[in-house]
Structures are given as structure tokens and as C-alpha cells.
C-alpha positions as YAML, in Angstrom:
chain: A
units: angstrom
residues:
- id: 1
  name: UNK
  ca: [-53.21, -13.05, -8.28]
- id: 2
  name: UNK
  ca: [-50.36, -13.24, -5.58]
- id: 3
  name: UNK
  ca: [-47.22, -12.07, -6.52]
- id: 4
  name: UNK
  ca: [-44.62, -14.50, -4.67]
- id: 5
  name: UNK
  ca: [-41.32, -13.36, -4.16]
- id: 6
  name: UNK
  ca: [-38.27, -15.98, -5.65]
- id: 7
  name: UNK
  ca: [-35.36, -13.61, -4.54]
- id: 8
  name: UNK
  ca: [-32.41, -16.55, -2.69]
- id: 9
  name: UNK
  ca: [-30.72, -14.67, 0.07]
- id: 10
  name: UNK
  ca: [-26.97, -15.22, 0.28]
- id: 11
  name: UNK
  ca: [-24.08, -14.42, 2.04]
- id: 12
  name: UNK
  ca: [-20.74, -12.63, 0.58]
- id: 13
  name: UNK
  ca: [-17.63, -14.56, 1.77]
- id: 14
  name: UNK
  ca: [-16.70, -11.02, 2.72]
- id: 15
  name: UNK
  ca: [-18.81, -10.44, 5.34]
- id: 16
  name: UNK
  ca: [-16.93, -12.96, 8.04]
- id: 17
  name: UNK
  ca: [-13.43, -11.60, 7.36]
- id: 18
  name: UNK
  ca: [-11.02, -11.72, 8.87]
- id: 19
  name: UNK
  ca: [-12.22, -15.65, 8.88]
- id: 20
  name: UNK
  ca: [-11.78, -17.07, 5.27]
- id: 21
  name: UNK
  ca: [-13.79, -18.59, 2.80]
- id: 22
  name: UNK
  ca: [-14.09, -21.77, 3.79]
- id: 23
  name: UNK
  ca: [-15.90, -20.33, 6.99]
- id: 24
  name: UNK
  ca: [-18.47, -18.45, 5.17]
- id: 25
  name: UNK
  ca: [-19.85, -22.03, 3.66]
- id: 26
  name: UNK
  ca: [-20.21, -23.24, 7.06]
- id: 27
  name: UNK
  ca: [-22.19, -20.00, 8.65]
- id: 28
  name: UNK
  ca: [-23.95, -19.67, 5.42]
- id: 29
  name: UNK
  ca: [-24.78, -23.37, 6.28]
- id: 30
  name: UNK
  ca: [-25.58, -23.38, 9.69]
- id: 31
  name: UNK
  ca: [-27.67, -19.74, 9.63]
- id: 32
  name: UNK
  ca: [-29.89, -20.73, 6.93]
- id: 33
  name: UNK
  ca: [-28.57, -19.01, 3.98]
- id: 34
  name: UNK
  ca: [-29.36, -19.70, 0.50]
- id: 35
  name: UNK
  ca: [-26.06, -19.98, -0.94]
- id: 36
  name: UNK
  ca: [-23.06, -17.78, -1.05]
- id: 37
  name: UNK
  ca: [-21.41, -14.88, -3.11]
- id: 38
  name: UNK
  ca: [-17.47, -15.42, -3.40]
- id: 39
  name: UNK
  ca: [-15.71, -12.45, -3.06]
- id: 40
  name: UNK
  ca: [-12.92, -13.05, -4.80]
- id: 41
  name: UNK
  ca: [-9.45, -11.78, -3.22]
- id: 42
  name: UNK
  ca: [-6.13, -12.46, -1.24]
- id: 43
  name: UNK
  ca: [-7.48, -15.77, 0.23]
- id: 44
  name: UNK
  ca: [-6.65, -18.23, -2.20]
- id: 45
  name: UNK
  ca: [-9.32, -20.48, -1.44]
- id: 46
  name: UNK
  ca: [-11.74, -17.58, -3.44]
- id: 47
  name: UNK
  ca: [-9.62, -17.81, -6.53]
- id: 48
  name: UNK
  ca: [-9.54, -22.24, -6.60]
- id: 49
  name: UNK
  ca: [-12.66, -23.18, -8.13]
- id: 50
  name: UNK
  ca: [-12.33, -26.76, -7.02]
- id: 51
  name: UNK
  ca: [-11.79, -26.01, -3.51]
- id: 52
  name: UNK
  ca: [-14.78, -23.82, -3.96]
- id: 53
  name: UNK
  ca: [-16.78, -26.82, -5.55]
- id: 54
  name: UNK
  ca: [-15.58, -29.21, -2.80]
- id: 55
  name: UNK
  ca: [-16.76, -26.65, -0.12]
- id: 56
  name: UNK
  ca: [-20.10, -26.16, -2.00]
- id: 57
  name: UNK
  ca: [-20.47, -29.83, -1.92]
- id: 58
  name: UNK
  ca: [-19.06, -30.61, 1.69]
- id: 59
  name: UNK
  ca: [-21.93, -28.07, 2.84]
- id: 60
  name: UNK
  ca: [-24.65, -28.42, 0.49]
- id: 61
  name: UNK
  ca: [-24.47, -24.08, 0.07]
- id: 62
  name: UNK
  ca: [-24.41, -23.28, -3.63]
- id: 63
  name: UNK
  ca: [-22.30, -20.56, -5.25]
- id: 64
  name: UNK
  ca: [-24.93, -18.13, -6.21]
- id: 65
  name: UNK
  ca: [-22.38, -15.22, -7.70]
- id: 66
  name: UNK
  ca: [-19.09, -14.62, -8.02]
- id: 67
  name: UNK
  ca: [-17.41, -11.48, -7.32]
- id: 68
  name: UNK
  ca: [-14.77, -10.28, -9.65]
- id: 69
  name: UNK
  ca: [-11.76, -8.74, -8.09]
- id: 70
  name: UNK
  ca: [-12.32, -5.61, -9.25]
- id: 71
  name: UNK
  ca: [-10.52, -3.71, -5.47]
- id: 72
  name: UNK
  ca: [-7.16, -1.53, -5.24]
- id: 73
  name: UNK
  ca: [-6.52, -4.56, -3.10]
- id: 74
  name: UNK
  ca: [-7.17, -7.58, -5.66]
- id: 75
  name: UNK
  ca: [-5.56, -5.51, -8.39]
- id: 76
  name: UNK
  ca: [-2.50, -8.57, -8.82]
- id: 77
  name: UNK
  ca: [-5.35, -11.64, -7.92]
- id: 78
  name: UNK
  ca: [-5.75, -13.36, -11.21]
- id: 79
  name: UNK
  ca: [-3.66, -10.71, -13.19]
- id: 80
  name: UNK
  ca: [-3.68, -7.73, -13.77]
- id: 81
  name: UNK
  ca: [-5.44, -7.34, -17.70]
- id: 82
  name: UNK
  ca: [-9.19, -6.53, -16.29]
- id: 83
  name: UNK
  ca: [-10.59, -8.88, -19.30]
- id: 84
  name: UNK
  ca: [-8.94, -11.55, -18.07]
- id: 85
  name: UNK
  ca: [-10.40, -11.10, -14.41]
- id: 86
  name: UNK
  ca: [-13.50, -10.80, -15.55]
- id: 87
  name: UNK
  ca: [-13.06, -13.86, -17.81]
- id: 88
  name: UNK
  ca: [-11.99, -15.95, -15.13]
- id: 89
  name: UNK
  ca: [-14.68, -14.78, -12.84]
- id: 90
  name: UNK
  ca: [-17.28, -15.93, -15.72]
- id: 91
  name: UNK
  ca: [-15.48, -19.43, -16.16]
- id: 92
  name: UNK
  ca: [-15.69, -19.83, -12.12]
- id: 93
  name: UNK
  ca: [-19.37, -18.87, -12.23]
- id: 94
  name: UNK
  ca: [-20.06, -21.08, -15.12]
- id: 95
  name: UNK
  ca: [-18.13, -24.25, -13.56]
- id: 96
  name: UNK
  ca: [-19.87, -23.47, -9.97]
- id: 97
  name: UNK
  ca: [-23.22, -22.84, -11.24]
- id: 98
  name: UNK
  ca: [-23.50, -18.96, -10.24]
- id: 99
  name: UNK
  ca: [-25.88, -17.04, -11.91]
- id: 100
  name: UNK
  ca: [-24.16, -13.93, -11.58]
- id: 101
  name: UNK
  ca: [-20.51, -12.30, -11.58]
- id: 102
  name: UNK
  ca: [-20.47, -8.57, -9.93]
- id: 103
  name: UNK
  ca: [-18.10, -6.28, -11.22]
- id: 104
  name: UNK
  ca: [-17.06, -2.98, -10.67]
- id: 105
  name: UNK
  ca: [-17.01, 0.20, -13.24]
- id: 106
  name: UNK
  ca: [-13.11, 0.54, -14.53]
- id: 107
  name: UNK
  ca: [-10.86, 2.72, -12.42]
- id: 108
  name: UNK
  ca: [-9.97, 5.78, -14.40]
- id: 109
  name: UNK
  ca: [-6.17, 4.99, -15.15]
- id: 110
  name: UNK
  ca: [-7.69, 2.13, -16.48]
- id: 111
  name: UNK
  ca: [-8.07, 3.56, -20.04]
- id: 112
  name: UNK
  ca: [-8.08, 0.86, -22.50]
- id: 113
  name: UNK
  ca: [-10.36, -1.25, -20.34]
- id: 114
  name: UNK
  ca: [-12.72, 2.10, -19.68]
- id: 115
  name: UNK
  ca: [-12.81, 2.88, -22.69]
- id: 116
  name: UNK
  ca: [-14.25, -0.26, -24.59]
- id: 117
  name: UNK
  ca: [-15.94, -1.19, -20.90]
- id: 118
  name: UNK
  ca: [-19.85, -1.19, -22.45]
- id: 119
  name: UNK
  ca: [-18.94, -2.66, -25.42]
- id: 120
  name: UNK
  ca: [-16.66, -5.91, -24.16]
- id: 121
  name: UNK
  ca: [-19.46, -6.39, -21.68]
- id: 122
  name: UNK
  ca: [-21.91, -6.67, -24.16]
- id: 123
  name: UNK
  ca: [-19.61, -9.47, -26.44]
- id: 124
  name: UNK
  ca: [-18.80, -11.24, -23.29]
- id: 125
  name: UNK
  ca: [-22.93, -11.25, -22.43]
- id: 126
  name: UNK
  ca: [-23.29, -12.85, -25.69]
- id: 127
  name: UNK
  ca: [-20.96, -15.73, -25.16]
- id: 128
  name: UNK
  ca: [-22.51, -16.53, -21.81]
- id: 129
  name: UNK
  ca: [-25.81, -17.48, -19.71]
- id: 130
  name: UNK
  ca: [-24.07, -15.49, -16.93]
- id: 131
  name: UNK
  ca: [-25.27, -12.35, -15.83]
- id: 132
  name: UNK
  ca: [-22.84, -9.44, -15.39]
- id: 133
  name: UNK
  ca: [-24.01, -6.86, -13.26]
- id: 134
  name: UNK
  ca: [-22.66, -3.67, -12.45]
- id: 135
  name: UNK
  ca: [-21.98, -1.92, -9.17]
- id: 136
  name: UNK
  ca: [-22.73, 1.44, -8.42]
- id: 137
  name: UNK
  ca: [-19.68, 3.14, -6.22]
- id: 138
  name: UNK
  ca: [-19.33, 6.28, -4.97]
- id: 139
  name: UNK
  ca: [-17.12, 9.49, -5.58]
- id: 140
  name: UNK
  ca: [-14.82, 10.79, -3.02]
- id: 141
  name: UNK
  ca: [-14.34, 14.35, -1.33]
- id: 142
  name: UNK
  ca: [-11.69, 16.15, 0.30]
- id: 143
  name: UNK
  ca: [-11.57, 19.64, 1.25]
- id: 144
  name: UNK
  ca: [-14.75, 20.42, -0.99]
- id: 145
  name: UNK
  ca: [-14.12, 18.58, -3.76]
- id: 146
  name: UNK
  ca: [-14.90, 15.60, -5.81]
- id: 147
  name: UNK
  ca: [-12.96, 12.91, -7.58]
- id: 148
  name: UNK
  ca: [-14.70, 10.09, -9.34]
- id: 149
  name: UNK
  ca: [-12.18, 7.35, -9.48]
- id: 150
  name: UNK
  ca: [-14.38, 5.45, -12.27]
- id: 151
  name: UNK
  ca: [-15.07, 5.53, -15.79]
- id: 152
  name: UNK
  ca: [-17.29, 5.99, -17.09]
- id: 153
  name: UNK
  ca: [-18.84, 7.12, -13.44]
- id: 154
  name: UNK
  ca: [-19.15, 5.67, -10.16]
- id: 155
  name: UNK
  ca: [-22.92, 5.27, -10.81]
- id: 156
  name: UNK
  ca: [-24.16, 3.16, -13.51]
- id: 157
  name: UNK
  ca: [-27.86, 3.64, -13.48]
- id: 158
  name: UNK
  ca: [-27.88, 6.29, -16.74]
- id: 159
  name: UNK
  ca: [-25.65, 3.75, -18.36]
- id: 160
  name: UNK
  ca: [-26.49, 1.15, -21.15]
- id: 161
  name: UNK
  ca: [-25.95, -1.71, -19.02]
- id: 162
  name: UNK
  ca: [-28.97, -4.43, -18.97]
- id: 163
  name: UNK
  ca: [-27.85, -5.65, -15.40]
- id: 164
  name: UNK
  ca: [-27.23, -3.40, -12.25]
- id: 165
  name: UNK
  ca: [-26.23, -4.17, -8.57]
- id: 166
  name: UNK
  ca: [-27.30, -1.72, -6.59]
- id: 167
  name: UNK
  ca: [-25.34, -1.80, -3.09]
- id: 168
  name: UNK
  ca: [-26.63, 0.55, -0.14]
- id: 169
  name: UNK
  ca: [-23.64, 0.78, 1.36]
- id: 170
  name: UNK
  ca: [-22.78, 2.96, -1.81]
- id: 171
  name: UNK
  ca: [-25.58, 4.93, -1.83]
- id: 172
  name: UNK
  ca: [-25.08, 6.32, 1.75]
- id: 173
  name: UNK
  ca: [-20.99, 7.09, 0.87]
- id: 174
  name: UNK
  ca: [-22.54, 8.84, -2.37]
- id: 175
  name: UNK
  ca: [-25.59, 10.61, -0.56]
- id: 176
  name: UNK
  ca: [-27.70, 8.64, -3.15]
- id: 177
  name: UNK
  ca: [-31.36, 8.09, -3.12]
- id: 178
  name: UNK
  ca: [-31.70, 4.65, -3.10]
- id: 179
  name: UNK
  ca: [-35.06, 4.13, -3.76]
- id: 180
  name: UNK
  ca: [-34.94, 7.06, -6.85]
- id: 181
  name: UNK
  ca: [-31.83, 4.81, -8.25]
- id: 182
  name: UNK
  ca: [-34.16, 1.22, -7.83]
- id: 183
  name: UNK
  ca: [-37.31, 2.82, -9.24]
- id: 184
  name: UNK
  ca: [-34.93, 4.03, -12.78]
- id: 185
  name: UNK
  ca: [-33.22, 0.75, -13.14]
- id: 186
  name: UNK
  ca: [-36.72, -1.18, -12.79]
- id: 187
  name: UNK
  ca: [-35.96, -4.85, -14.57]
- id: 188
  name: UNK
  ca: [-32.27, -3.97, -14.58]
- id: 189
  name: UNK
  ca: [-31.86, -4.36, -11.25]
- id: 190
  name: UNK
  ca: [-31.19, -8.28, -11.39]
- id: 191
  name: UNK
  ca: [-28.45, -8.38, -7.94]
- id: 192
  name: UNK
  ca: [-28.79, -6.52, -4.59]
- id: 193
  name: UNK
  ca: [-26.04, -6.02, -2.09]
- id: 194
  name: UNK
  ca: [-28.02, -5.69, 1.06]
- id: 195
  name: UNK
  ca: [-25.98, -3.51, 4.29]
- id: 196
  name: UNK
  ca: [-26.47, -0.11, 5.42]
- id: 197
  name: UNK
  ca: [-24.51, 3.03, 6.45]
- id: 198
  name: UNK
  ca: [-24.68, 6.76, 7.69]
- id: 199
  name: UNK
  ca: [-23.40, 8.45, 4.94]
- id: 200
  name: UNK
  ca: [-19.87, 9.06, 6.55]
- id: 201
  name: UNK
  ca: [-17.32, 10.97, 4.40]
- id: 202
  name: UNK
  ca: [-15.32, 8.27, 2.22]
- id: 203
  name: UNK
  ca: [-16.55, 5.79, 4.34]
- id: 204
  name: UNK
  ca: [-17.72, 2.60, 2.88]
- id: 205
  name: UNK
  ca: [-18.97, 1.02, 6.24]
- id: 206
  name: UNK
  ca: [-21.28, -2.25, 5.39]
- id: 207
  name: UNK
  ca: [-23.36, -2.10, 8.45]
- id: 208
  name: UNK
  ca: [-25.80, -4.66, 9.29]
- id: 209
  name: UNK
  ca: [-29.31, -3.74, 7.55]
- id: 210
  name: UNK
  ca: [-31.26, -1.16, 9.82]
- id: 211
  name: UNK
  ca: [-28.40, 0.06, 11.90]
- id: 212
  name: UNK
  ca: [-28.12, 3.28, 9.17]
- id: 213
  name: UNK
  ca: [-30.20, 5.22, 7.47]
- id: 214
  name: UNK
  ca: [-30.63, 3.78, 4.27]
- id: 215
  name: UNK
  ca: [-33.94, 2.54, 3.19]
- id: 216
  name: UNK
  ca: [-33.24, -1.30, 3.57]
- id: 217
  name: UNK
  ca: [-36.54, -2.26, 4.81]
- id: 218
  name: UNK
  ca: [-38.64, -0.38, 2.23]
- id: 219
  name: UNK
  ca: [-36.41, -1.35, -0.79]
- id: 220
  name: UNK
  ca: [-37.35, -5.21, -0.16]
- id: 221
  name: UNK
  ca: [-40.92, -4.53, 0.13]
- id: 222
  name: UNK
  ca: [-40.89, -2.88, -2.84]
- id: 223
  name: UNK
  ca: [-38.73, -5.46, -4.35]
- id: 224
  name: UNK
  ca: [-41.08, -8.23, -3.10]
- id: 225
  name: UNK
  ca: [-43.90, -6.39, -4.19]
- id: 226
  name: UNK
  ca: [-42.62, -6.02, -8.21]
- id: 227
  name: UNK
  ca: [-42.07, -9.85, -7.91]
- id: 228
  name: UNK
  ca: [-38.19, -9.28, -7.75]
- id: 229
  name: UNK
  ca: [-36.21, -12.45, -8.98]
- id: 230
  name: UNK
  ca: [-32.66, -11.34, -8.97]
- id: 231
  name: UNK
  ca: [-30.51, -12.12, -5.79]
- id: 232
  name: UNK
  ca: [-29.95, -10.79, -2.64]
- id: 233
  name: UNK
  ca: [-26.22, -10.49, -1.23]
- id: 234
  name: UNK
  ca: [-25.71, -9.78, 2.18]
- id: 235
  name: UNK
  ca: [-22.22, -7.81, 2.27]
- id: 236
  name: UNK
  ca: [-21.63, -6.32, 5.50]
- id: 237
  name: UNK
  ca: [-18.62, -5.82, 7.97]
- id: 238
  name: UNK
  ca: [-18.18, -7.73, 10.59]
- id: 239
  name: UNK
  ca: [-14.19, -7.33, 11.11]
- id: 240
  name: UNK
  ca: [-14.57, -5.52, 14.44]
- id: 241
  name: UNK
  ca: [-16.77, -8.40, 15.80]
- id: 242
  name: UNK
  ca: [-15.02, -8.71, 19.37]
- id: 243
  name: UNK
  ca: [-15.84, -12.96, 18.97]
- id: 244
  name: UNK
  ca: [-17.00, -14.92, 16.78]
- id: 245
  name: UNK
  ca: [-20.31, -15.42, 18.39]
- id: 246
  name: UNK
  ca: [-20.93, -11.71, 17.54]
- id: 247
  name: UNK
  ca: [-19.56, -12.35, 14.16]
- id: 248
  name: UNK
  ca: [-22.60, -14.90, 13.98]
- id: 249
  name: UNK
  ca: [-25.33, -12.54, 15.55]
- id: 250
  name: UNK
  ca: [-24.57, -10.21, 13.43]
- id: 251
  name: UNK
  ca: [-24.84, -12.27, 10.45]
- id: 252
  name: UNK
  ca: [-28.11, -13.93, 12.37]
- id: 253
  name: UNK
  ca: [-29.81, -10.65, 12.43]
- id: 254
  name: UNK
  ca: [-29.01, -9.23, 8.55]
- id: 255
  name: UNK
  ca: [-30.29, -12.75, 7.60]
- id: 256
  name: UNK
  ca: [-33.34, -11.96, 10.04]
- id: 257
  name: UNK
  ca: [-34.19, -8.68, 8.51]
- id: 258
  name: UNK
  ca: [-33.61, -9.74, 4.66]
- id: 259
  name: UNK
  ca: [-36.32, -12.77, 5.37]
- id: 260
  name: UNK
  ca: [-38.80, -10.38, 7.34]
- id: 261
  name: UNK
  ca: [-38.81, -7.24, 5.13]
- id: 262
  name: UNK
  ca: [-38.97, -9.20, 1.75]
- id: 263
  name: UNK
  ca: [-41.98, -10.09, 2.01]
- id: 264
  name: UNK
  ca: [-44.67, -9.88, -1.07]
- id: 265
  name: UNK
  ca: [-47.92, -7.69, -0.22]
- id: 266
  name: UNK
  ca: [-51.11, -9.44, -2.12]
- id: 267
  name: UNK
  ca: [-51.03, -7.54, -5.29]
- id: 268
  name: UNK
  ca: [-54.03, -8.22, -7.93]
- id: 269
  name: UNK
  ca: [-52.98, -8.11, -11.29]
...
């Protein structure tokens, strides 16, 4: 028997800043995405579900996940209570049709939140056909040192959470092994943020798949192989694009390399 790969490949409103959200519909749309992620943030068109279902319409690009705003820099978008956020993001996902809504482990001086993060998750997951999955992050280092600015850790694999996304961006600002963290979550890997890096020091850099050193191409062929269903995001940085038209290659080629390297060997089963 054949396993077939049903992963959708789509594209994080954040990769085209500094363009806005409404321009990430119409690349998704013209490059031959399968839908988008929303990043939600300071552009107000991410936090107006209707504009967002207008825009979905307008360009025939469905919302595939939402993600919470769970930066330093979105701390004020939708509130500031954490529930809430994540509450809204769920509503938004559930009015758009997104199967997913990413969020990130609490920040440590979030205490009440970090402290009853596992178990709100899991009443929220029972109120809900939306997935939440959570991010791995990273720790930082200065001068030999390390701070973990999450709780309960920057790395949620050894965590009782049934849904994980596993960005690779993270694991090369952590020094991760990406495959070793893919391989313990197995099924609870349901959402993939797909962009590379080099492992610089504190340096989250979202480079376009195969211009790091993570192990991009072998994670999808291993993901295509186990029959992966869950989504794949790309979330990469195009900010220092010098035009727009290498704004688009760029997003041309991740979309390239997600389509070639997830591809299903025959398996018999």
C-alpha cells in the first residue's frame, strides 16, 4: 500500500513583512499556496476576522491556522490576560475555518498563566474541534549562561501536550536536534513551521528552507513517509528583501522546496 502524503502547505502572513496581511492572501494566491497562517500582531487587519474572511473569500486562500499573539511585541494586541488571547485566537480559527491556533509556552513573569498553562489547555481542548499546538522556543545565552524565558521550558516535547509545532528556526537558536525532537513527539507533531537557520547566538533568523543547516529536506521525507497529516507553515524572513520581486522568489523557492522534499517514498504496509 502507498502511503500518500495530505500535509496543505501554507504561508505565515509573517513571512512578507514589512507588506501586511492583506498581501500575504494575494502571494499565497498567486504562488500556489494552500492557504495561509495569520500571524496575529500590530497590523490590524490580523486581529479583524471579517476583513480576514473577506480576504479569504476575495482570493479563494483559506485560513489554515491562526497564530496567537503570544510575542514581547503583541503583548497589548487583543489584551493583555493570555486566556483571553488565546480565546480569541480559537473564536477567529473557529469563525475562519482554521484547523489550528499556534501558541507559545508562557513567559516566565507570566505566573498565573504558567502555572495552570497544561491544565487550561486541556479545558479549552475540550470545548473545541481546534487544535492547539505548542511551539518549541529556545533559551538565550550571554556571557556563558542560560536564561529560559518560558515556563514551563522553551521546549515542549517532554511535556503533556497532545499537539506540538515544531519550528526549525528554533531548533538551530537552541542547538536542537531536530530530527531527535520529531522522532519523540511522533503523532504529536500535528503543525510544522518550515525555515532554516545557522544556529547564530540569540538569533532567530527564519531563513528560506536549505539556506542553513537544519535538516529541512530530510524532516519532510520522513514526514511524508509516516503519512504526516498535520500542516505545513512556511515562516521565514523576508524583511531584508531589497524588492518585492525578491520578496516573491524567495517565497517561490521555500514553496519549491516544501512541494519537492515532501514527497511519500512507496512504503508497504
Amino acid at each position: 500500500m502507498i502511503r500518500v502524503p495530505s500535509a496543505k502547505v501554507a504561508l505565515s502572513t509573517a513571512s512578507v513583512y514589512p507588506e501586511r496581511t492583506p498581501d500575504a492572501f494575494e502571494l499565497a494566491a498567486r504562488l500556489g499556496y494552500d492557504g495561509v497562517e495569520i500571524m496575529v500582531g500590530q497590523d490590524p487587519v490580523s486581529q479583524d476576522v471579517e476583513v480576514l474572511q473577506r480576504l479569504s473569500d476575495h482570493y479563494s486562500m483559506p485560513v489554515l491556522a491562526v497564530h496567537a499573539p503570544c510575542l514581547l511585541v503583541t503583548q497589548r494586541v487583543w489584551g493583555r490576560d493570555p486566556w483571553v488571547k488565546l480565546q480569541r485566537a480559537r473564536d477567529a480559527a473557529e469563525r475562519l475555518g482554521a484547523q489550528t491556533v499556534v501558541v507559545h509556552p508562557p513567559f516566565r513573569w507570566q505566573r498565573d498563566y504558567a502555572r495552570d498553562f497544561e491544565v487550561g489547555l486541556a479545558r479549552m481542548r475540550e470545548e473545541t474541534d481546534v487544535v492547539f499546538a505548542v511551539e518549541n522556543m529556545f533559551p538565550l545565552r550571554a556571557r556563558g549562561n542560560e536564561v529560559v524565558p518560558y515556563a514551563p521550558d522553551w521546549n515542549p516535547v517532554d511535556y503533556d501536550f497532545p499537539h506540538v509545532t515544531l519550528d526549525l528556526s528554533h531548533t538551530a537558536v537552541s542547538g536542537s536536534d531536530a530530527m531527535e525532537m520529531a522522532g519523540k513527539l511522533g503523532d504529536r507533531l500535528a503543525h510544522l513551521h518550515l525555515a532554516d537557520g545557522v544556529g547564530t547566538t540569540n538569533k532567530d533568523e527564519h531563513l528560506v528552507p536549505g539556506r542553513g543547516v537544519q535538516p529541512c529536506a530530510q524532516l519532510l521525507e520522513r514526514l511524508a513517509g509516516n503519512g504526516y497529516g498535520g500542516l505545513i507553515v512556511l515562516e521565514i524572513n523576508t524583511r531584508k528583501a531589497i524588492s518585492r520581486t525578491e520578496r516573491i522568489d524567495d517565497l517561490t523557492e521555500a514553496l519549491a522546496f516544501a512541494r519537492l522534499n515532501f514527497a511519500a517514498s512507496t512504503t508497504a504496509t
